[in-house]
C-alpha positions as CSV (number, residue, x, y, z in Angstrom):
1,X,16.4,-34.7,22.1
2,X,16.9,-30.9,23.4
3,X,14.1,-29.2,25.0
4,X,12.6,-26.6,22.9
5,X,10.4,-25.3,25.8
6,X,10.4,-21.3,26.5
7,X,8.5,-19.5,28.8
8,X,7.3,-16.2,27.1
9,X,5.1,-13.4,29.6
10,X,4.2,-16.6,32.1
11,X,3.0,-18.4,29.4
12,X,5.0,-22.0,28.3
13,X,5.1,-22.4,25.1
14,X,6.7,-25.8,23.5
15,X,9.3,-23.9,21.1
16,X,10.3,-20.7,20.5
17,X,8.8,-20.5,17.0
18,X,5.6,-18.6,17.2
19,X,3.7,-17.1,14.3
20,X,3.3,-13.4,14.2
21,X,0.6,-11.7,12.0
22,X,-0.3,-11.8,8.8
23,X,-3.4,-13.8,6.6
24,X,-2.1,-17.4,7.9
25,X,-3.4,-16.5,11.2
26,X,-6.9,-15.1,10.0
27,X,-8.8,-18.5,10.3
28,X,-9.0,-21.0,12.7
29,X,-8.6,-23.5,9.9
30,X,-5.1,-22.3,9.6
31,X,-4.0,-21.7,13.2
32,X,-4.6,-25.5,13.5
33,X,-2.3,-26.1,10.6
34,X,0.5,-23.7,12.0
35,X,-0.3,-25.8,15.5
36,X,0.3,-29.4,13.4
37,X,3.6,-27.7,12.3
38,X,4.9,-27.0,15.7
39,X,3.9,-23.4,15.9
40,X,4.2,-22.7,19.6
41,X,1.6,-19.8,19.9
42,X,0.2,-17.3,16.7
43,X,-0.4,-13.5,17.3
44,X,-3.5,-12.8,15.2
45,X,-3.7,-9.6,12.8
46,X,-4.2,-6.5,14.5
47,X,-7.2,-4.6,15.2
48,X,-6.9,-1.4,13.8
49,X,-7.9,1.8,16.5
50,X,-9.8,3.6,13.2
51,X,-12.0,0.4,13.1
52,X,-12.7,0.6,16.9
53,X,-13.9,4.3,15.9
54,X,-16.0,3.5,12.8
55,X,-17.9,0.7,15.0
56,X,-18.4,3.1,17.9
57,X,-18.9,6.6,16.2
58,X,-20.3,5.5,12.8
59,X,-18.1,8.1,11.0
60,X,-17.6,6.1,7.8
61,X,-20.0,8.7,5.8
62,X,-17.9,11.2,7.3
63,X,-14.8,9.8,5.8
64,X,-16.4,9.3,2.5
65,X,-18.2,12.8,2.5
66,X,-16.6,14.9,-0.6
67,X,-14.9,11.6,-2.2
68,X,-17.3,12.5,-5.5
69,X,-15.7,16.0,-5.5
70,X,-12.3,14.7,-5.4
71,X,-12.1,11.5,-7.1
72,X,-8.4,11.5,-5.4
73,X,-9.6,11.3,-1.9
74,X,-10.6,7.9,-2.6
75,X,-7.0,6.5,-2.3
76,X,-6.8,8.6,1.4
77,X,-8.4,5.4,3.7
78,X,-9.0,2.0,3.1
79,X,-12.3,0.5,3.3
80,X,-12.6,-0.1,7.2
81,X,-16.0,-2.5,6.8
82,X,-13.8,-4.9,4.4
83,X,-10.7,-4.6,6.1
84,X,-9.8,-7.8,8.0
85,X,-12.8,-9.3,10.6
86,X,-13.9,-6.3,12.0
87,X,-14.9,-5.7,15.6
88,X,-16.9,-8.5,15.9
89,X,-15.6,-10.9,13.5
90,X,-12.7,-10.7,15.3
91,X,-13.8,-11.4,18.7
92,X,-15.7,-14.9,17.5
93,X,-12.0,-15.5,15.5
94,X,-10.3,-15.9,19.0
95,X,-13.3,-18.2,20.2
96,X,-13.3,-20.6,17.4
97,X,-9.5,-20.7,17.8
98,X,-9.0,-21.2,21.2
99,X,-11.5,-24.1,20.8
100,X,-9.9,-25.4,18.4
101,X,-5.6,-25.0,19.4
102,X,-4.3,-25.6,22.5
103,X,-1.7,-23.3,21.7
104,X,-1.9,-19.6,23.2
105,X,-3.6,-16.8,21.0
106,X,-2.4,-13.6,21.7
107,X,-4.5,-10.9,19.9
108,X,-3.2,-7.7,18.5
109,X,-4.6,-3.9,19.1
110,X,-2.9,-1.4,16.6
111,X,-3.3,2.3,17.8
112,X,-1.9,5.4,20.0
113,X,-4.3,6.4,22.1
114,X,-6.7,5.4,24.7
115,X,-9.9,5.7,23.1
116,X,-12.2,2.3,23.3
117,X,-9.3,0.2,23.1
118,X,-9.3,-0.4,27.5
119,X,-12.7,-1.8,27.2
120,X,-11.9,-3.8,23.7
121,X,-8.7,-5.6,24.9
122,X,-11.6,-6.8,28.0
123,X,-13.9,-8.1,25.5
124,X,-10.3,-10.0,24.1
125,X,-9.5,-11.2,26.9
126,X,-13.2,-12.1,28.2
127,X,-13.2,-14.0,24.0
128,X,-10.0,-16.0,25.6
129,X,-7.1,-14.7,24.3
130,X,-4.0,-15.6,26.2
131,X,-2.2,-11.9,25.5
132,X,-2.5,-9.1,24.2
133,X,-0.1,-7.3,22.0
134,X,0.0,-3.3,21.6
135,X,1.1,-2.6,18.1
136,X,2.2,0.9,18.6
137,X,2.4,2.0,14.9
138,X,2.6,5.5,14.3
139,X,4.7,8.1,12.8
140,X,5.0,11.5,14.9
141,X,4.6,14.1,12.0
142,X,3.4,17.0,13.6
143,X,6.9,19.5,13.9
144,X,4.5,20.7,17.3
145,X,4.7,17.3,19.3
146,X,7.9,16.2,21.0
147,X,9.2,13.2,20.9
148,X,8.6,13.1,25.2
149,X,4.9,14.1,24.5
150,X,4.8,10.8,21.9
151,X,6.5,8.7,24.5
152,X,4.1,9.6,27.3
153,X,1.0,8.9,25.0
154,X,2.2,5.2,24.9
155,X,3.1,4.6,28.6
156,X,-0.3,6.3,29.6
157,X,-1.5,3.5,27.4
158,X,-0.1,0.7,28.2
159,X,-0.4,1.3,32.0
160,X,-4.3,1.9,31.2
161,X,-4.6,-1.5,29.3
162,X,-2.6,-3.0,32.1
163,X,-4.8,-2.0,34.8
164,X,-7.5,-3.0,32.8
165,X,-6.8,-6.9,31.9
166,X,-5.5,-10.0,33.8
167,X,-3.8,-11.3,30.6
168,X,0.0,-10.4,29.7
169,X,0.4,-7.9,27.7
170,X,3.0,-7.2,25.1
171,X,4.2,-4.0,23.4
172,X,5.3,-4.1,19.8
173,X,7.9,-1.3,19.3
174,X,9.3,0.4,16.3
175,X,12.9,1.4,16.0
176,X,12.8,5.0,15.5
177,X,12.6,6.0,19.0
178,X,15.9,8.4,20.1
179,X,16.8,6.2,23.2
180,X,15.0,2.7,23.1
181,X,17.1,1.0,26.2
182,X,15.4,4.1,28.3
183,X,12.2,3.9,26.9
184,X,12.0,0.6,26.8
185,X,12.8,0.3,30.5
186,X,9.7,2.8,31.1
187,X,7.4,0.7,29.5
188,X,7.9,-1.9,31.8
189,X,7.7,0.2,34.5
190,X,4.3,1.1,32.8
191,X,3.6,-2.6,33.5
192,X,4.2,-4.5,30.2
193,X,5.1,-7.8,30.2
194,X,6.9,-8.4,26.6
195,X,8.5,-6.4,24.5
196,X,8.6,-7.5,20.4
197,X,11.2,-5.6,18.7
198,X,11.0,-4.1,15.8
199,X,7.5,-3.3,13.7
200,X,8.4,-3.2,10.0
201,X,7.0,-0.1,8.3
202,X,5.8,-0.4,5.3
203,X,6.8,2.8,3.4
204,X,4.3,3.9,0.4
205,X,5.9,4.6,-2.9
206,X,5.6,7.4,-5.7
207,X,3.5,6.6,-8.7
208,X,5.3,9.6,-10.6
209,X,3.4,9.3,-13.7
210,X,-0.5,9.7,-12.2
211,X,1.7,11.8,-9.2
212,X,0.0,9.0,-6.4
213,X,1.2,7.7,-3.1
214,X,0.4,3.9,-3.6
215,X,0.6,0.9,-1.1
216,X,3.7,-1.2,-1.4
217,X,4.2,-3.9,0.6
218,X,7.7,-6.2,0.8
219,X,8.1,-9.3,2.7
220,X,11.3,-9.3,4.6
221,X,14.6,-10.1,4.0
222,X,16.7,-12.3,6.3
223,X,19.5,-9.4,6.7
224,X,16.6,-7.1,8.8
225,X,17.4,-9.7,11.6
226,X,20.4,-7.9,12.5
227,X,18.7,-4.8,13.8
228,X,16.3,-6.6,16.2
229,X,19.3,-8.8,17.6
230,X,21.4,-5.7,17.8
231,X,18.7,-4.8,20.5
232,X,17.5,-7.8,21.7
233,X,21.4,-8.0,23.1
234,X,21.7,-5.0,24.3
235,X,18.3,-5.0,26.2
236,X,19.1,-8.3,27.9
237,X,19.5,-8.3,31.3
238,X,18.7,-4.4,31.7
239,X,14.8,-4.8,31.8
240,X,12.1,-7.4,33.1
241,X,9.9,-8.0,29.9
242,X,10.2,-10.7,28.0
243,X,11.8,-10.2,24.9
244,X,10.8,-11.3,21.2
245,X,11.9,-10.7,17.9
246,X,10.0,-10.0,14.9
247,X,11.2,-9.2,11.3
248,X,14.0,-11.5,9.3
249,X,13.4,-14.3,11.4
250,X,13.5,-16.9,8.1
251,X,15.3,-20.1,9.5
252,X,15.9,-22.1,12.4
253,X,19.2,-20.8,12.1
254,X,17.6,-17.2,12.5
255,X,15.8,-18.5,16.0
256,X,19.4,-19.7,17.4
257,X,20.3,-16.0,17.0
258,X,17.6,-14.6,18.6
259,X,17.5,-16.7,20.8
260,X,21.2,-16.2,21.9
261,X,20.7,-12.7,21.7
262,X,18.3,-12.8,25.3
263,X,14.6,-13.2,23.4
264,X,12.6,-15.6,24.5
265,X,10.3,-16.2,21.2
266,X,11.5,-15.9,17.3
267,X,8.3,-14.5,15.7
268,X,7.6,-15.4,11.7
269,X,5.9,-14.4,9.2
270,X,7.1,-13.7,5.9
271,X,8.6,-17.0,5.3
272,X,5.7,-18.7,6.4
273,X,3.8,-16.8,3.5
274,X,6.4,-17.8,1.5
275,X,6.4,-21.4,2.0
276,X,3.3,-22.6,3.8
277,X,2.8,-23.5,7.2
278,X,4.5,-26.7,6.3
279,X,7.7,-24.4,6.6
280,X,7.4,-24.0,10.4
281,X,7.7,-27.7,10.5
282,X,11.4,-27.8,9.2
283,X,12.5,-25.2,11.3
284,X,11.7,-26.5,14.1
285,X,12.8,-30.1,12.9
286,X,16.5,-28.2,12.2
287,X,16.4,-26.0,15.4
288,X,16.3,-29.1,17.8
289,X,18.5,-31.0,15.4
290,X,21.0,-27.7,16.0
291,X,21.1,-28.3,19.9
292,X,21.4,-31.6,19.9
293,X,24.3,-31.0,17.6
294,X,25.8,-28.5,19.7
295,X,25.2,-30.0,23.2
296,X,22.6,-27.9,24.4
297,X,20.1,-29.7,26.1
298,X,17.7,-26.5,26.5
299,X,16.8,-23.8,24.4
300,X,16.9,-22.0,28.2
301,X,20.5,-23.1,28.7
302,X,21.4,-20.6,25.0
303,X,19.2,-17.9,25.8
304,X,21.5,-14.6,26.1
305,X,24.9,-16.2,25.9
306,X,25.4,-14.0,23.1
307,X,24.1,-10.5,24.8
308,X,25.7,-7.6,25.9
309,X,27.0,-8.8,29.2
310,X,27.9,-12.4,27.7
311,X,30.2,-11.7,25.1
312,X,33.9,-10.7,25.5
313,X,33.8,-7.6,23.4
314,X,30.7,-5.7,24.0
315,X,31.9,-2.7,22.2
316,X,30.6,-4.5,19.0
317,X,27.4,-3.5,19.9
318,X,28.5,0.3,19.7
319,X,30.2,2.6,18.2
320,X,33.4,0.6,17.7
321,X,31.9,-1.8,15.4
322,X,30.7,0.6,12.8
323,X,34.4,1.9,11.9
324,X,35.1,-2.2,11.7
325,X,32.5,-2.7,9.4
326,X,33.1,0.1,7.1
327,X,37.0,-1.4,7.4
328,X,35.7,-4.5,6.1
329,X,34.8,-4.2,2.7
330,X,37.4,-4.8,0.2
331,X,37.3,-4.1,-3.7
């Protein structure tokens, strides 16, 4: 039998299959079922910056203040009190679980700036959590702040929470930055120790009959893989965090491939929604079945043999490939 281990920001984990957020990973209850399924470590939900805020500042009557006036102004926040643990709630979550698992927890901050977040991601790490994950979700729509002024924002961050915690810490990017190898490779010069690539964002649609911006949330697709492995192998060899992969990961084919492609953990979520914890099980039941069937006797032995600097071609990671693929189609 192939060994699945993978060492992800110091920490060994038995597989590379870890479960990334979403409701599965709300209750301890759960974590141990993802654990019995050969989960190697779970990323809890993120806490939200605006929740920090409302615990700290009490502005939730200011955010509700004129919502009588304009009925519409309702539909402008969600309901911070109701919305996931809270502050506290969420602290006693990574108690009971780390009691519980002996799988790592790595807890999730979601926010831009500095704010109360140093002295929360203590209080994480103080509740036991293994790591901490920055969830850097934000879209820059002010036509005043440059994309070198957004980028600053979140290495002044990170290299704060560093400084602040013993525990890894990870940093969940988007892809819409204008050069992500660069800024990529300044983030760990900030001091993080992972980097999980990409964030899905979940674009609101257009009620055009009552003329509303409502939530609408997808699960992923297995085709969004491409992307993050498009990245993963590039990134591979050029910077010292860890990498992961998050978004389309669906099979234990999917982990091969990221896995090939230089990350050290295949993060899942929406398949696990899809088909139970039970589903975490067969994946890795097929990925060691895979090496054993292609004579690998580690996943370490695969990792990055299909990166930038492994493969024979590596313009197919540029601007070669897209005139290739557009040749490809045929009516």
């Amino acid at each position: 039998m192939s060994d699945l281990t993978t060492r992800y920001m110091g920490l060994t984990l038995k597989s590379p299959l870890v479960a990334s957020a979403s409701p599965l990973c709300e209750s301890a209850e759960n974590i141990v079922k993802l654990e019995d399924q050969g989960v190697a470590a779970v990323v809890l939900p993120s806490l939200f910056e605006e929740q920090l805020v409302l615990e700290s500042l009490r502005v939730d009557a200011d955010l509700e203040r004129g919502s009588d006036s304009f009925p519409e102004s309702l539909n402008f926040l969600p309901d911070l009190h109701t919305y996931n643990l809270g502050p506290d709630g969420y602290l006693e979550l990574i108690r009971s679980a780390k009691a519980r698992v002996s799988i790592p927890v790595i807890a999730s901050l979601n926010g831009v700036t500095s704010g109360g977040w140093i002295e929360y991601a203590k209080l994480m790490q103080d509740a036991g959590a293994d790591a901490i994950e920055l969830n850097i979700y934000s879209i820059a729509t002010d036509p005043m702040q440059s994309g070198d002024t957004v980028e600053k924002g979140y290495l002044d961050l990170v290299s704060r929470i560093k400084k602040g915690v013993r525990v890894p810490v990870a940093v969940k990017l988007s892809p819409f930055f204008s050069a992500p190898a660069n800024f990529s490779k300044r983030l760990c010069e900030a001091g993080a120790d992972g980097l999980v690539l990409f964030n899905r964002f979940y674009q609101p649609d257009f009620d055009i009959e009552d003329r509303e911006v409502v939530p609408s949330l997808v699960l992923s697709r297995p085709e969004e893989l491409l992307l993050r492995l498009h990245w993963v192998a590039i990134l591979y060899g050029h910077v010292d965090a860890d990498l992961g992969v998050t978004g389309g990961v669906h099979s234990a084919q999917d982990v091969v491939k990221c896995i090939m492609a230089g990350a050290k953990v295949a993060c899942m979520t929406s398949a696990l929604l899809r088909n139970g914890a039970q589903h975490a099980g067969r994946v890795v039941t097929a990925l060691n079945n895979w090496l054993d069937e292609h004579e690998y006797a580690s996943v370490a032995e695969m990792c990055g043999s299909m990166s930038y600097n492994a493969v024979p071609d590596p313009t197919a990671y540029e601007r070669g490939n897209y005139m290739k693929v557009l040749g490809s189609y045929t009516l």
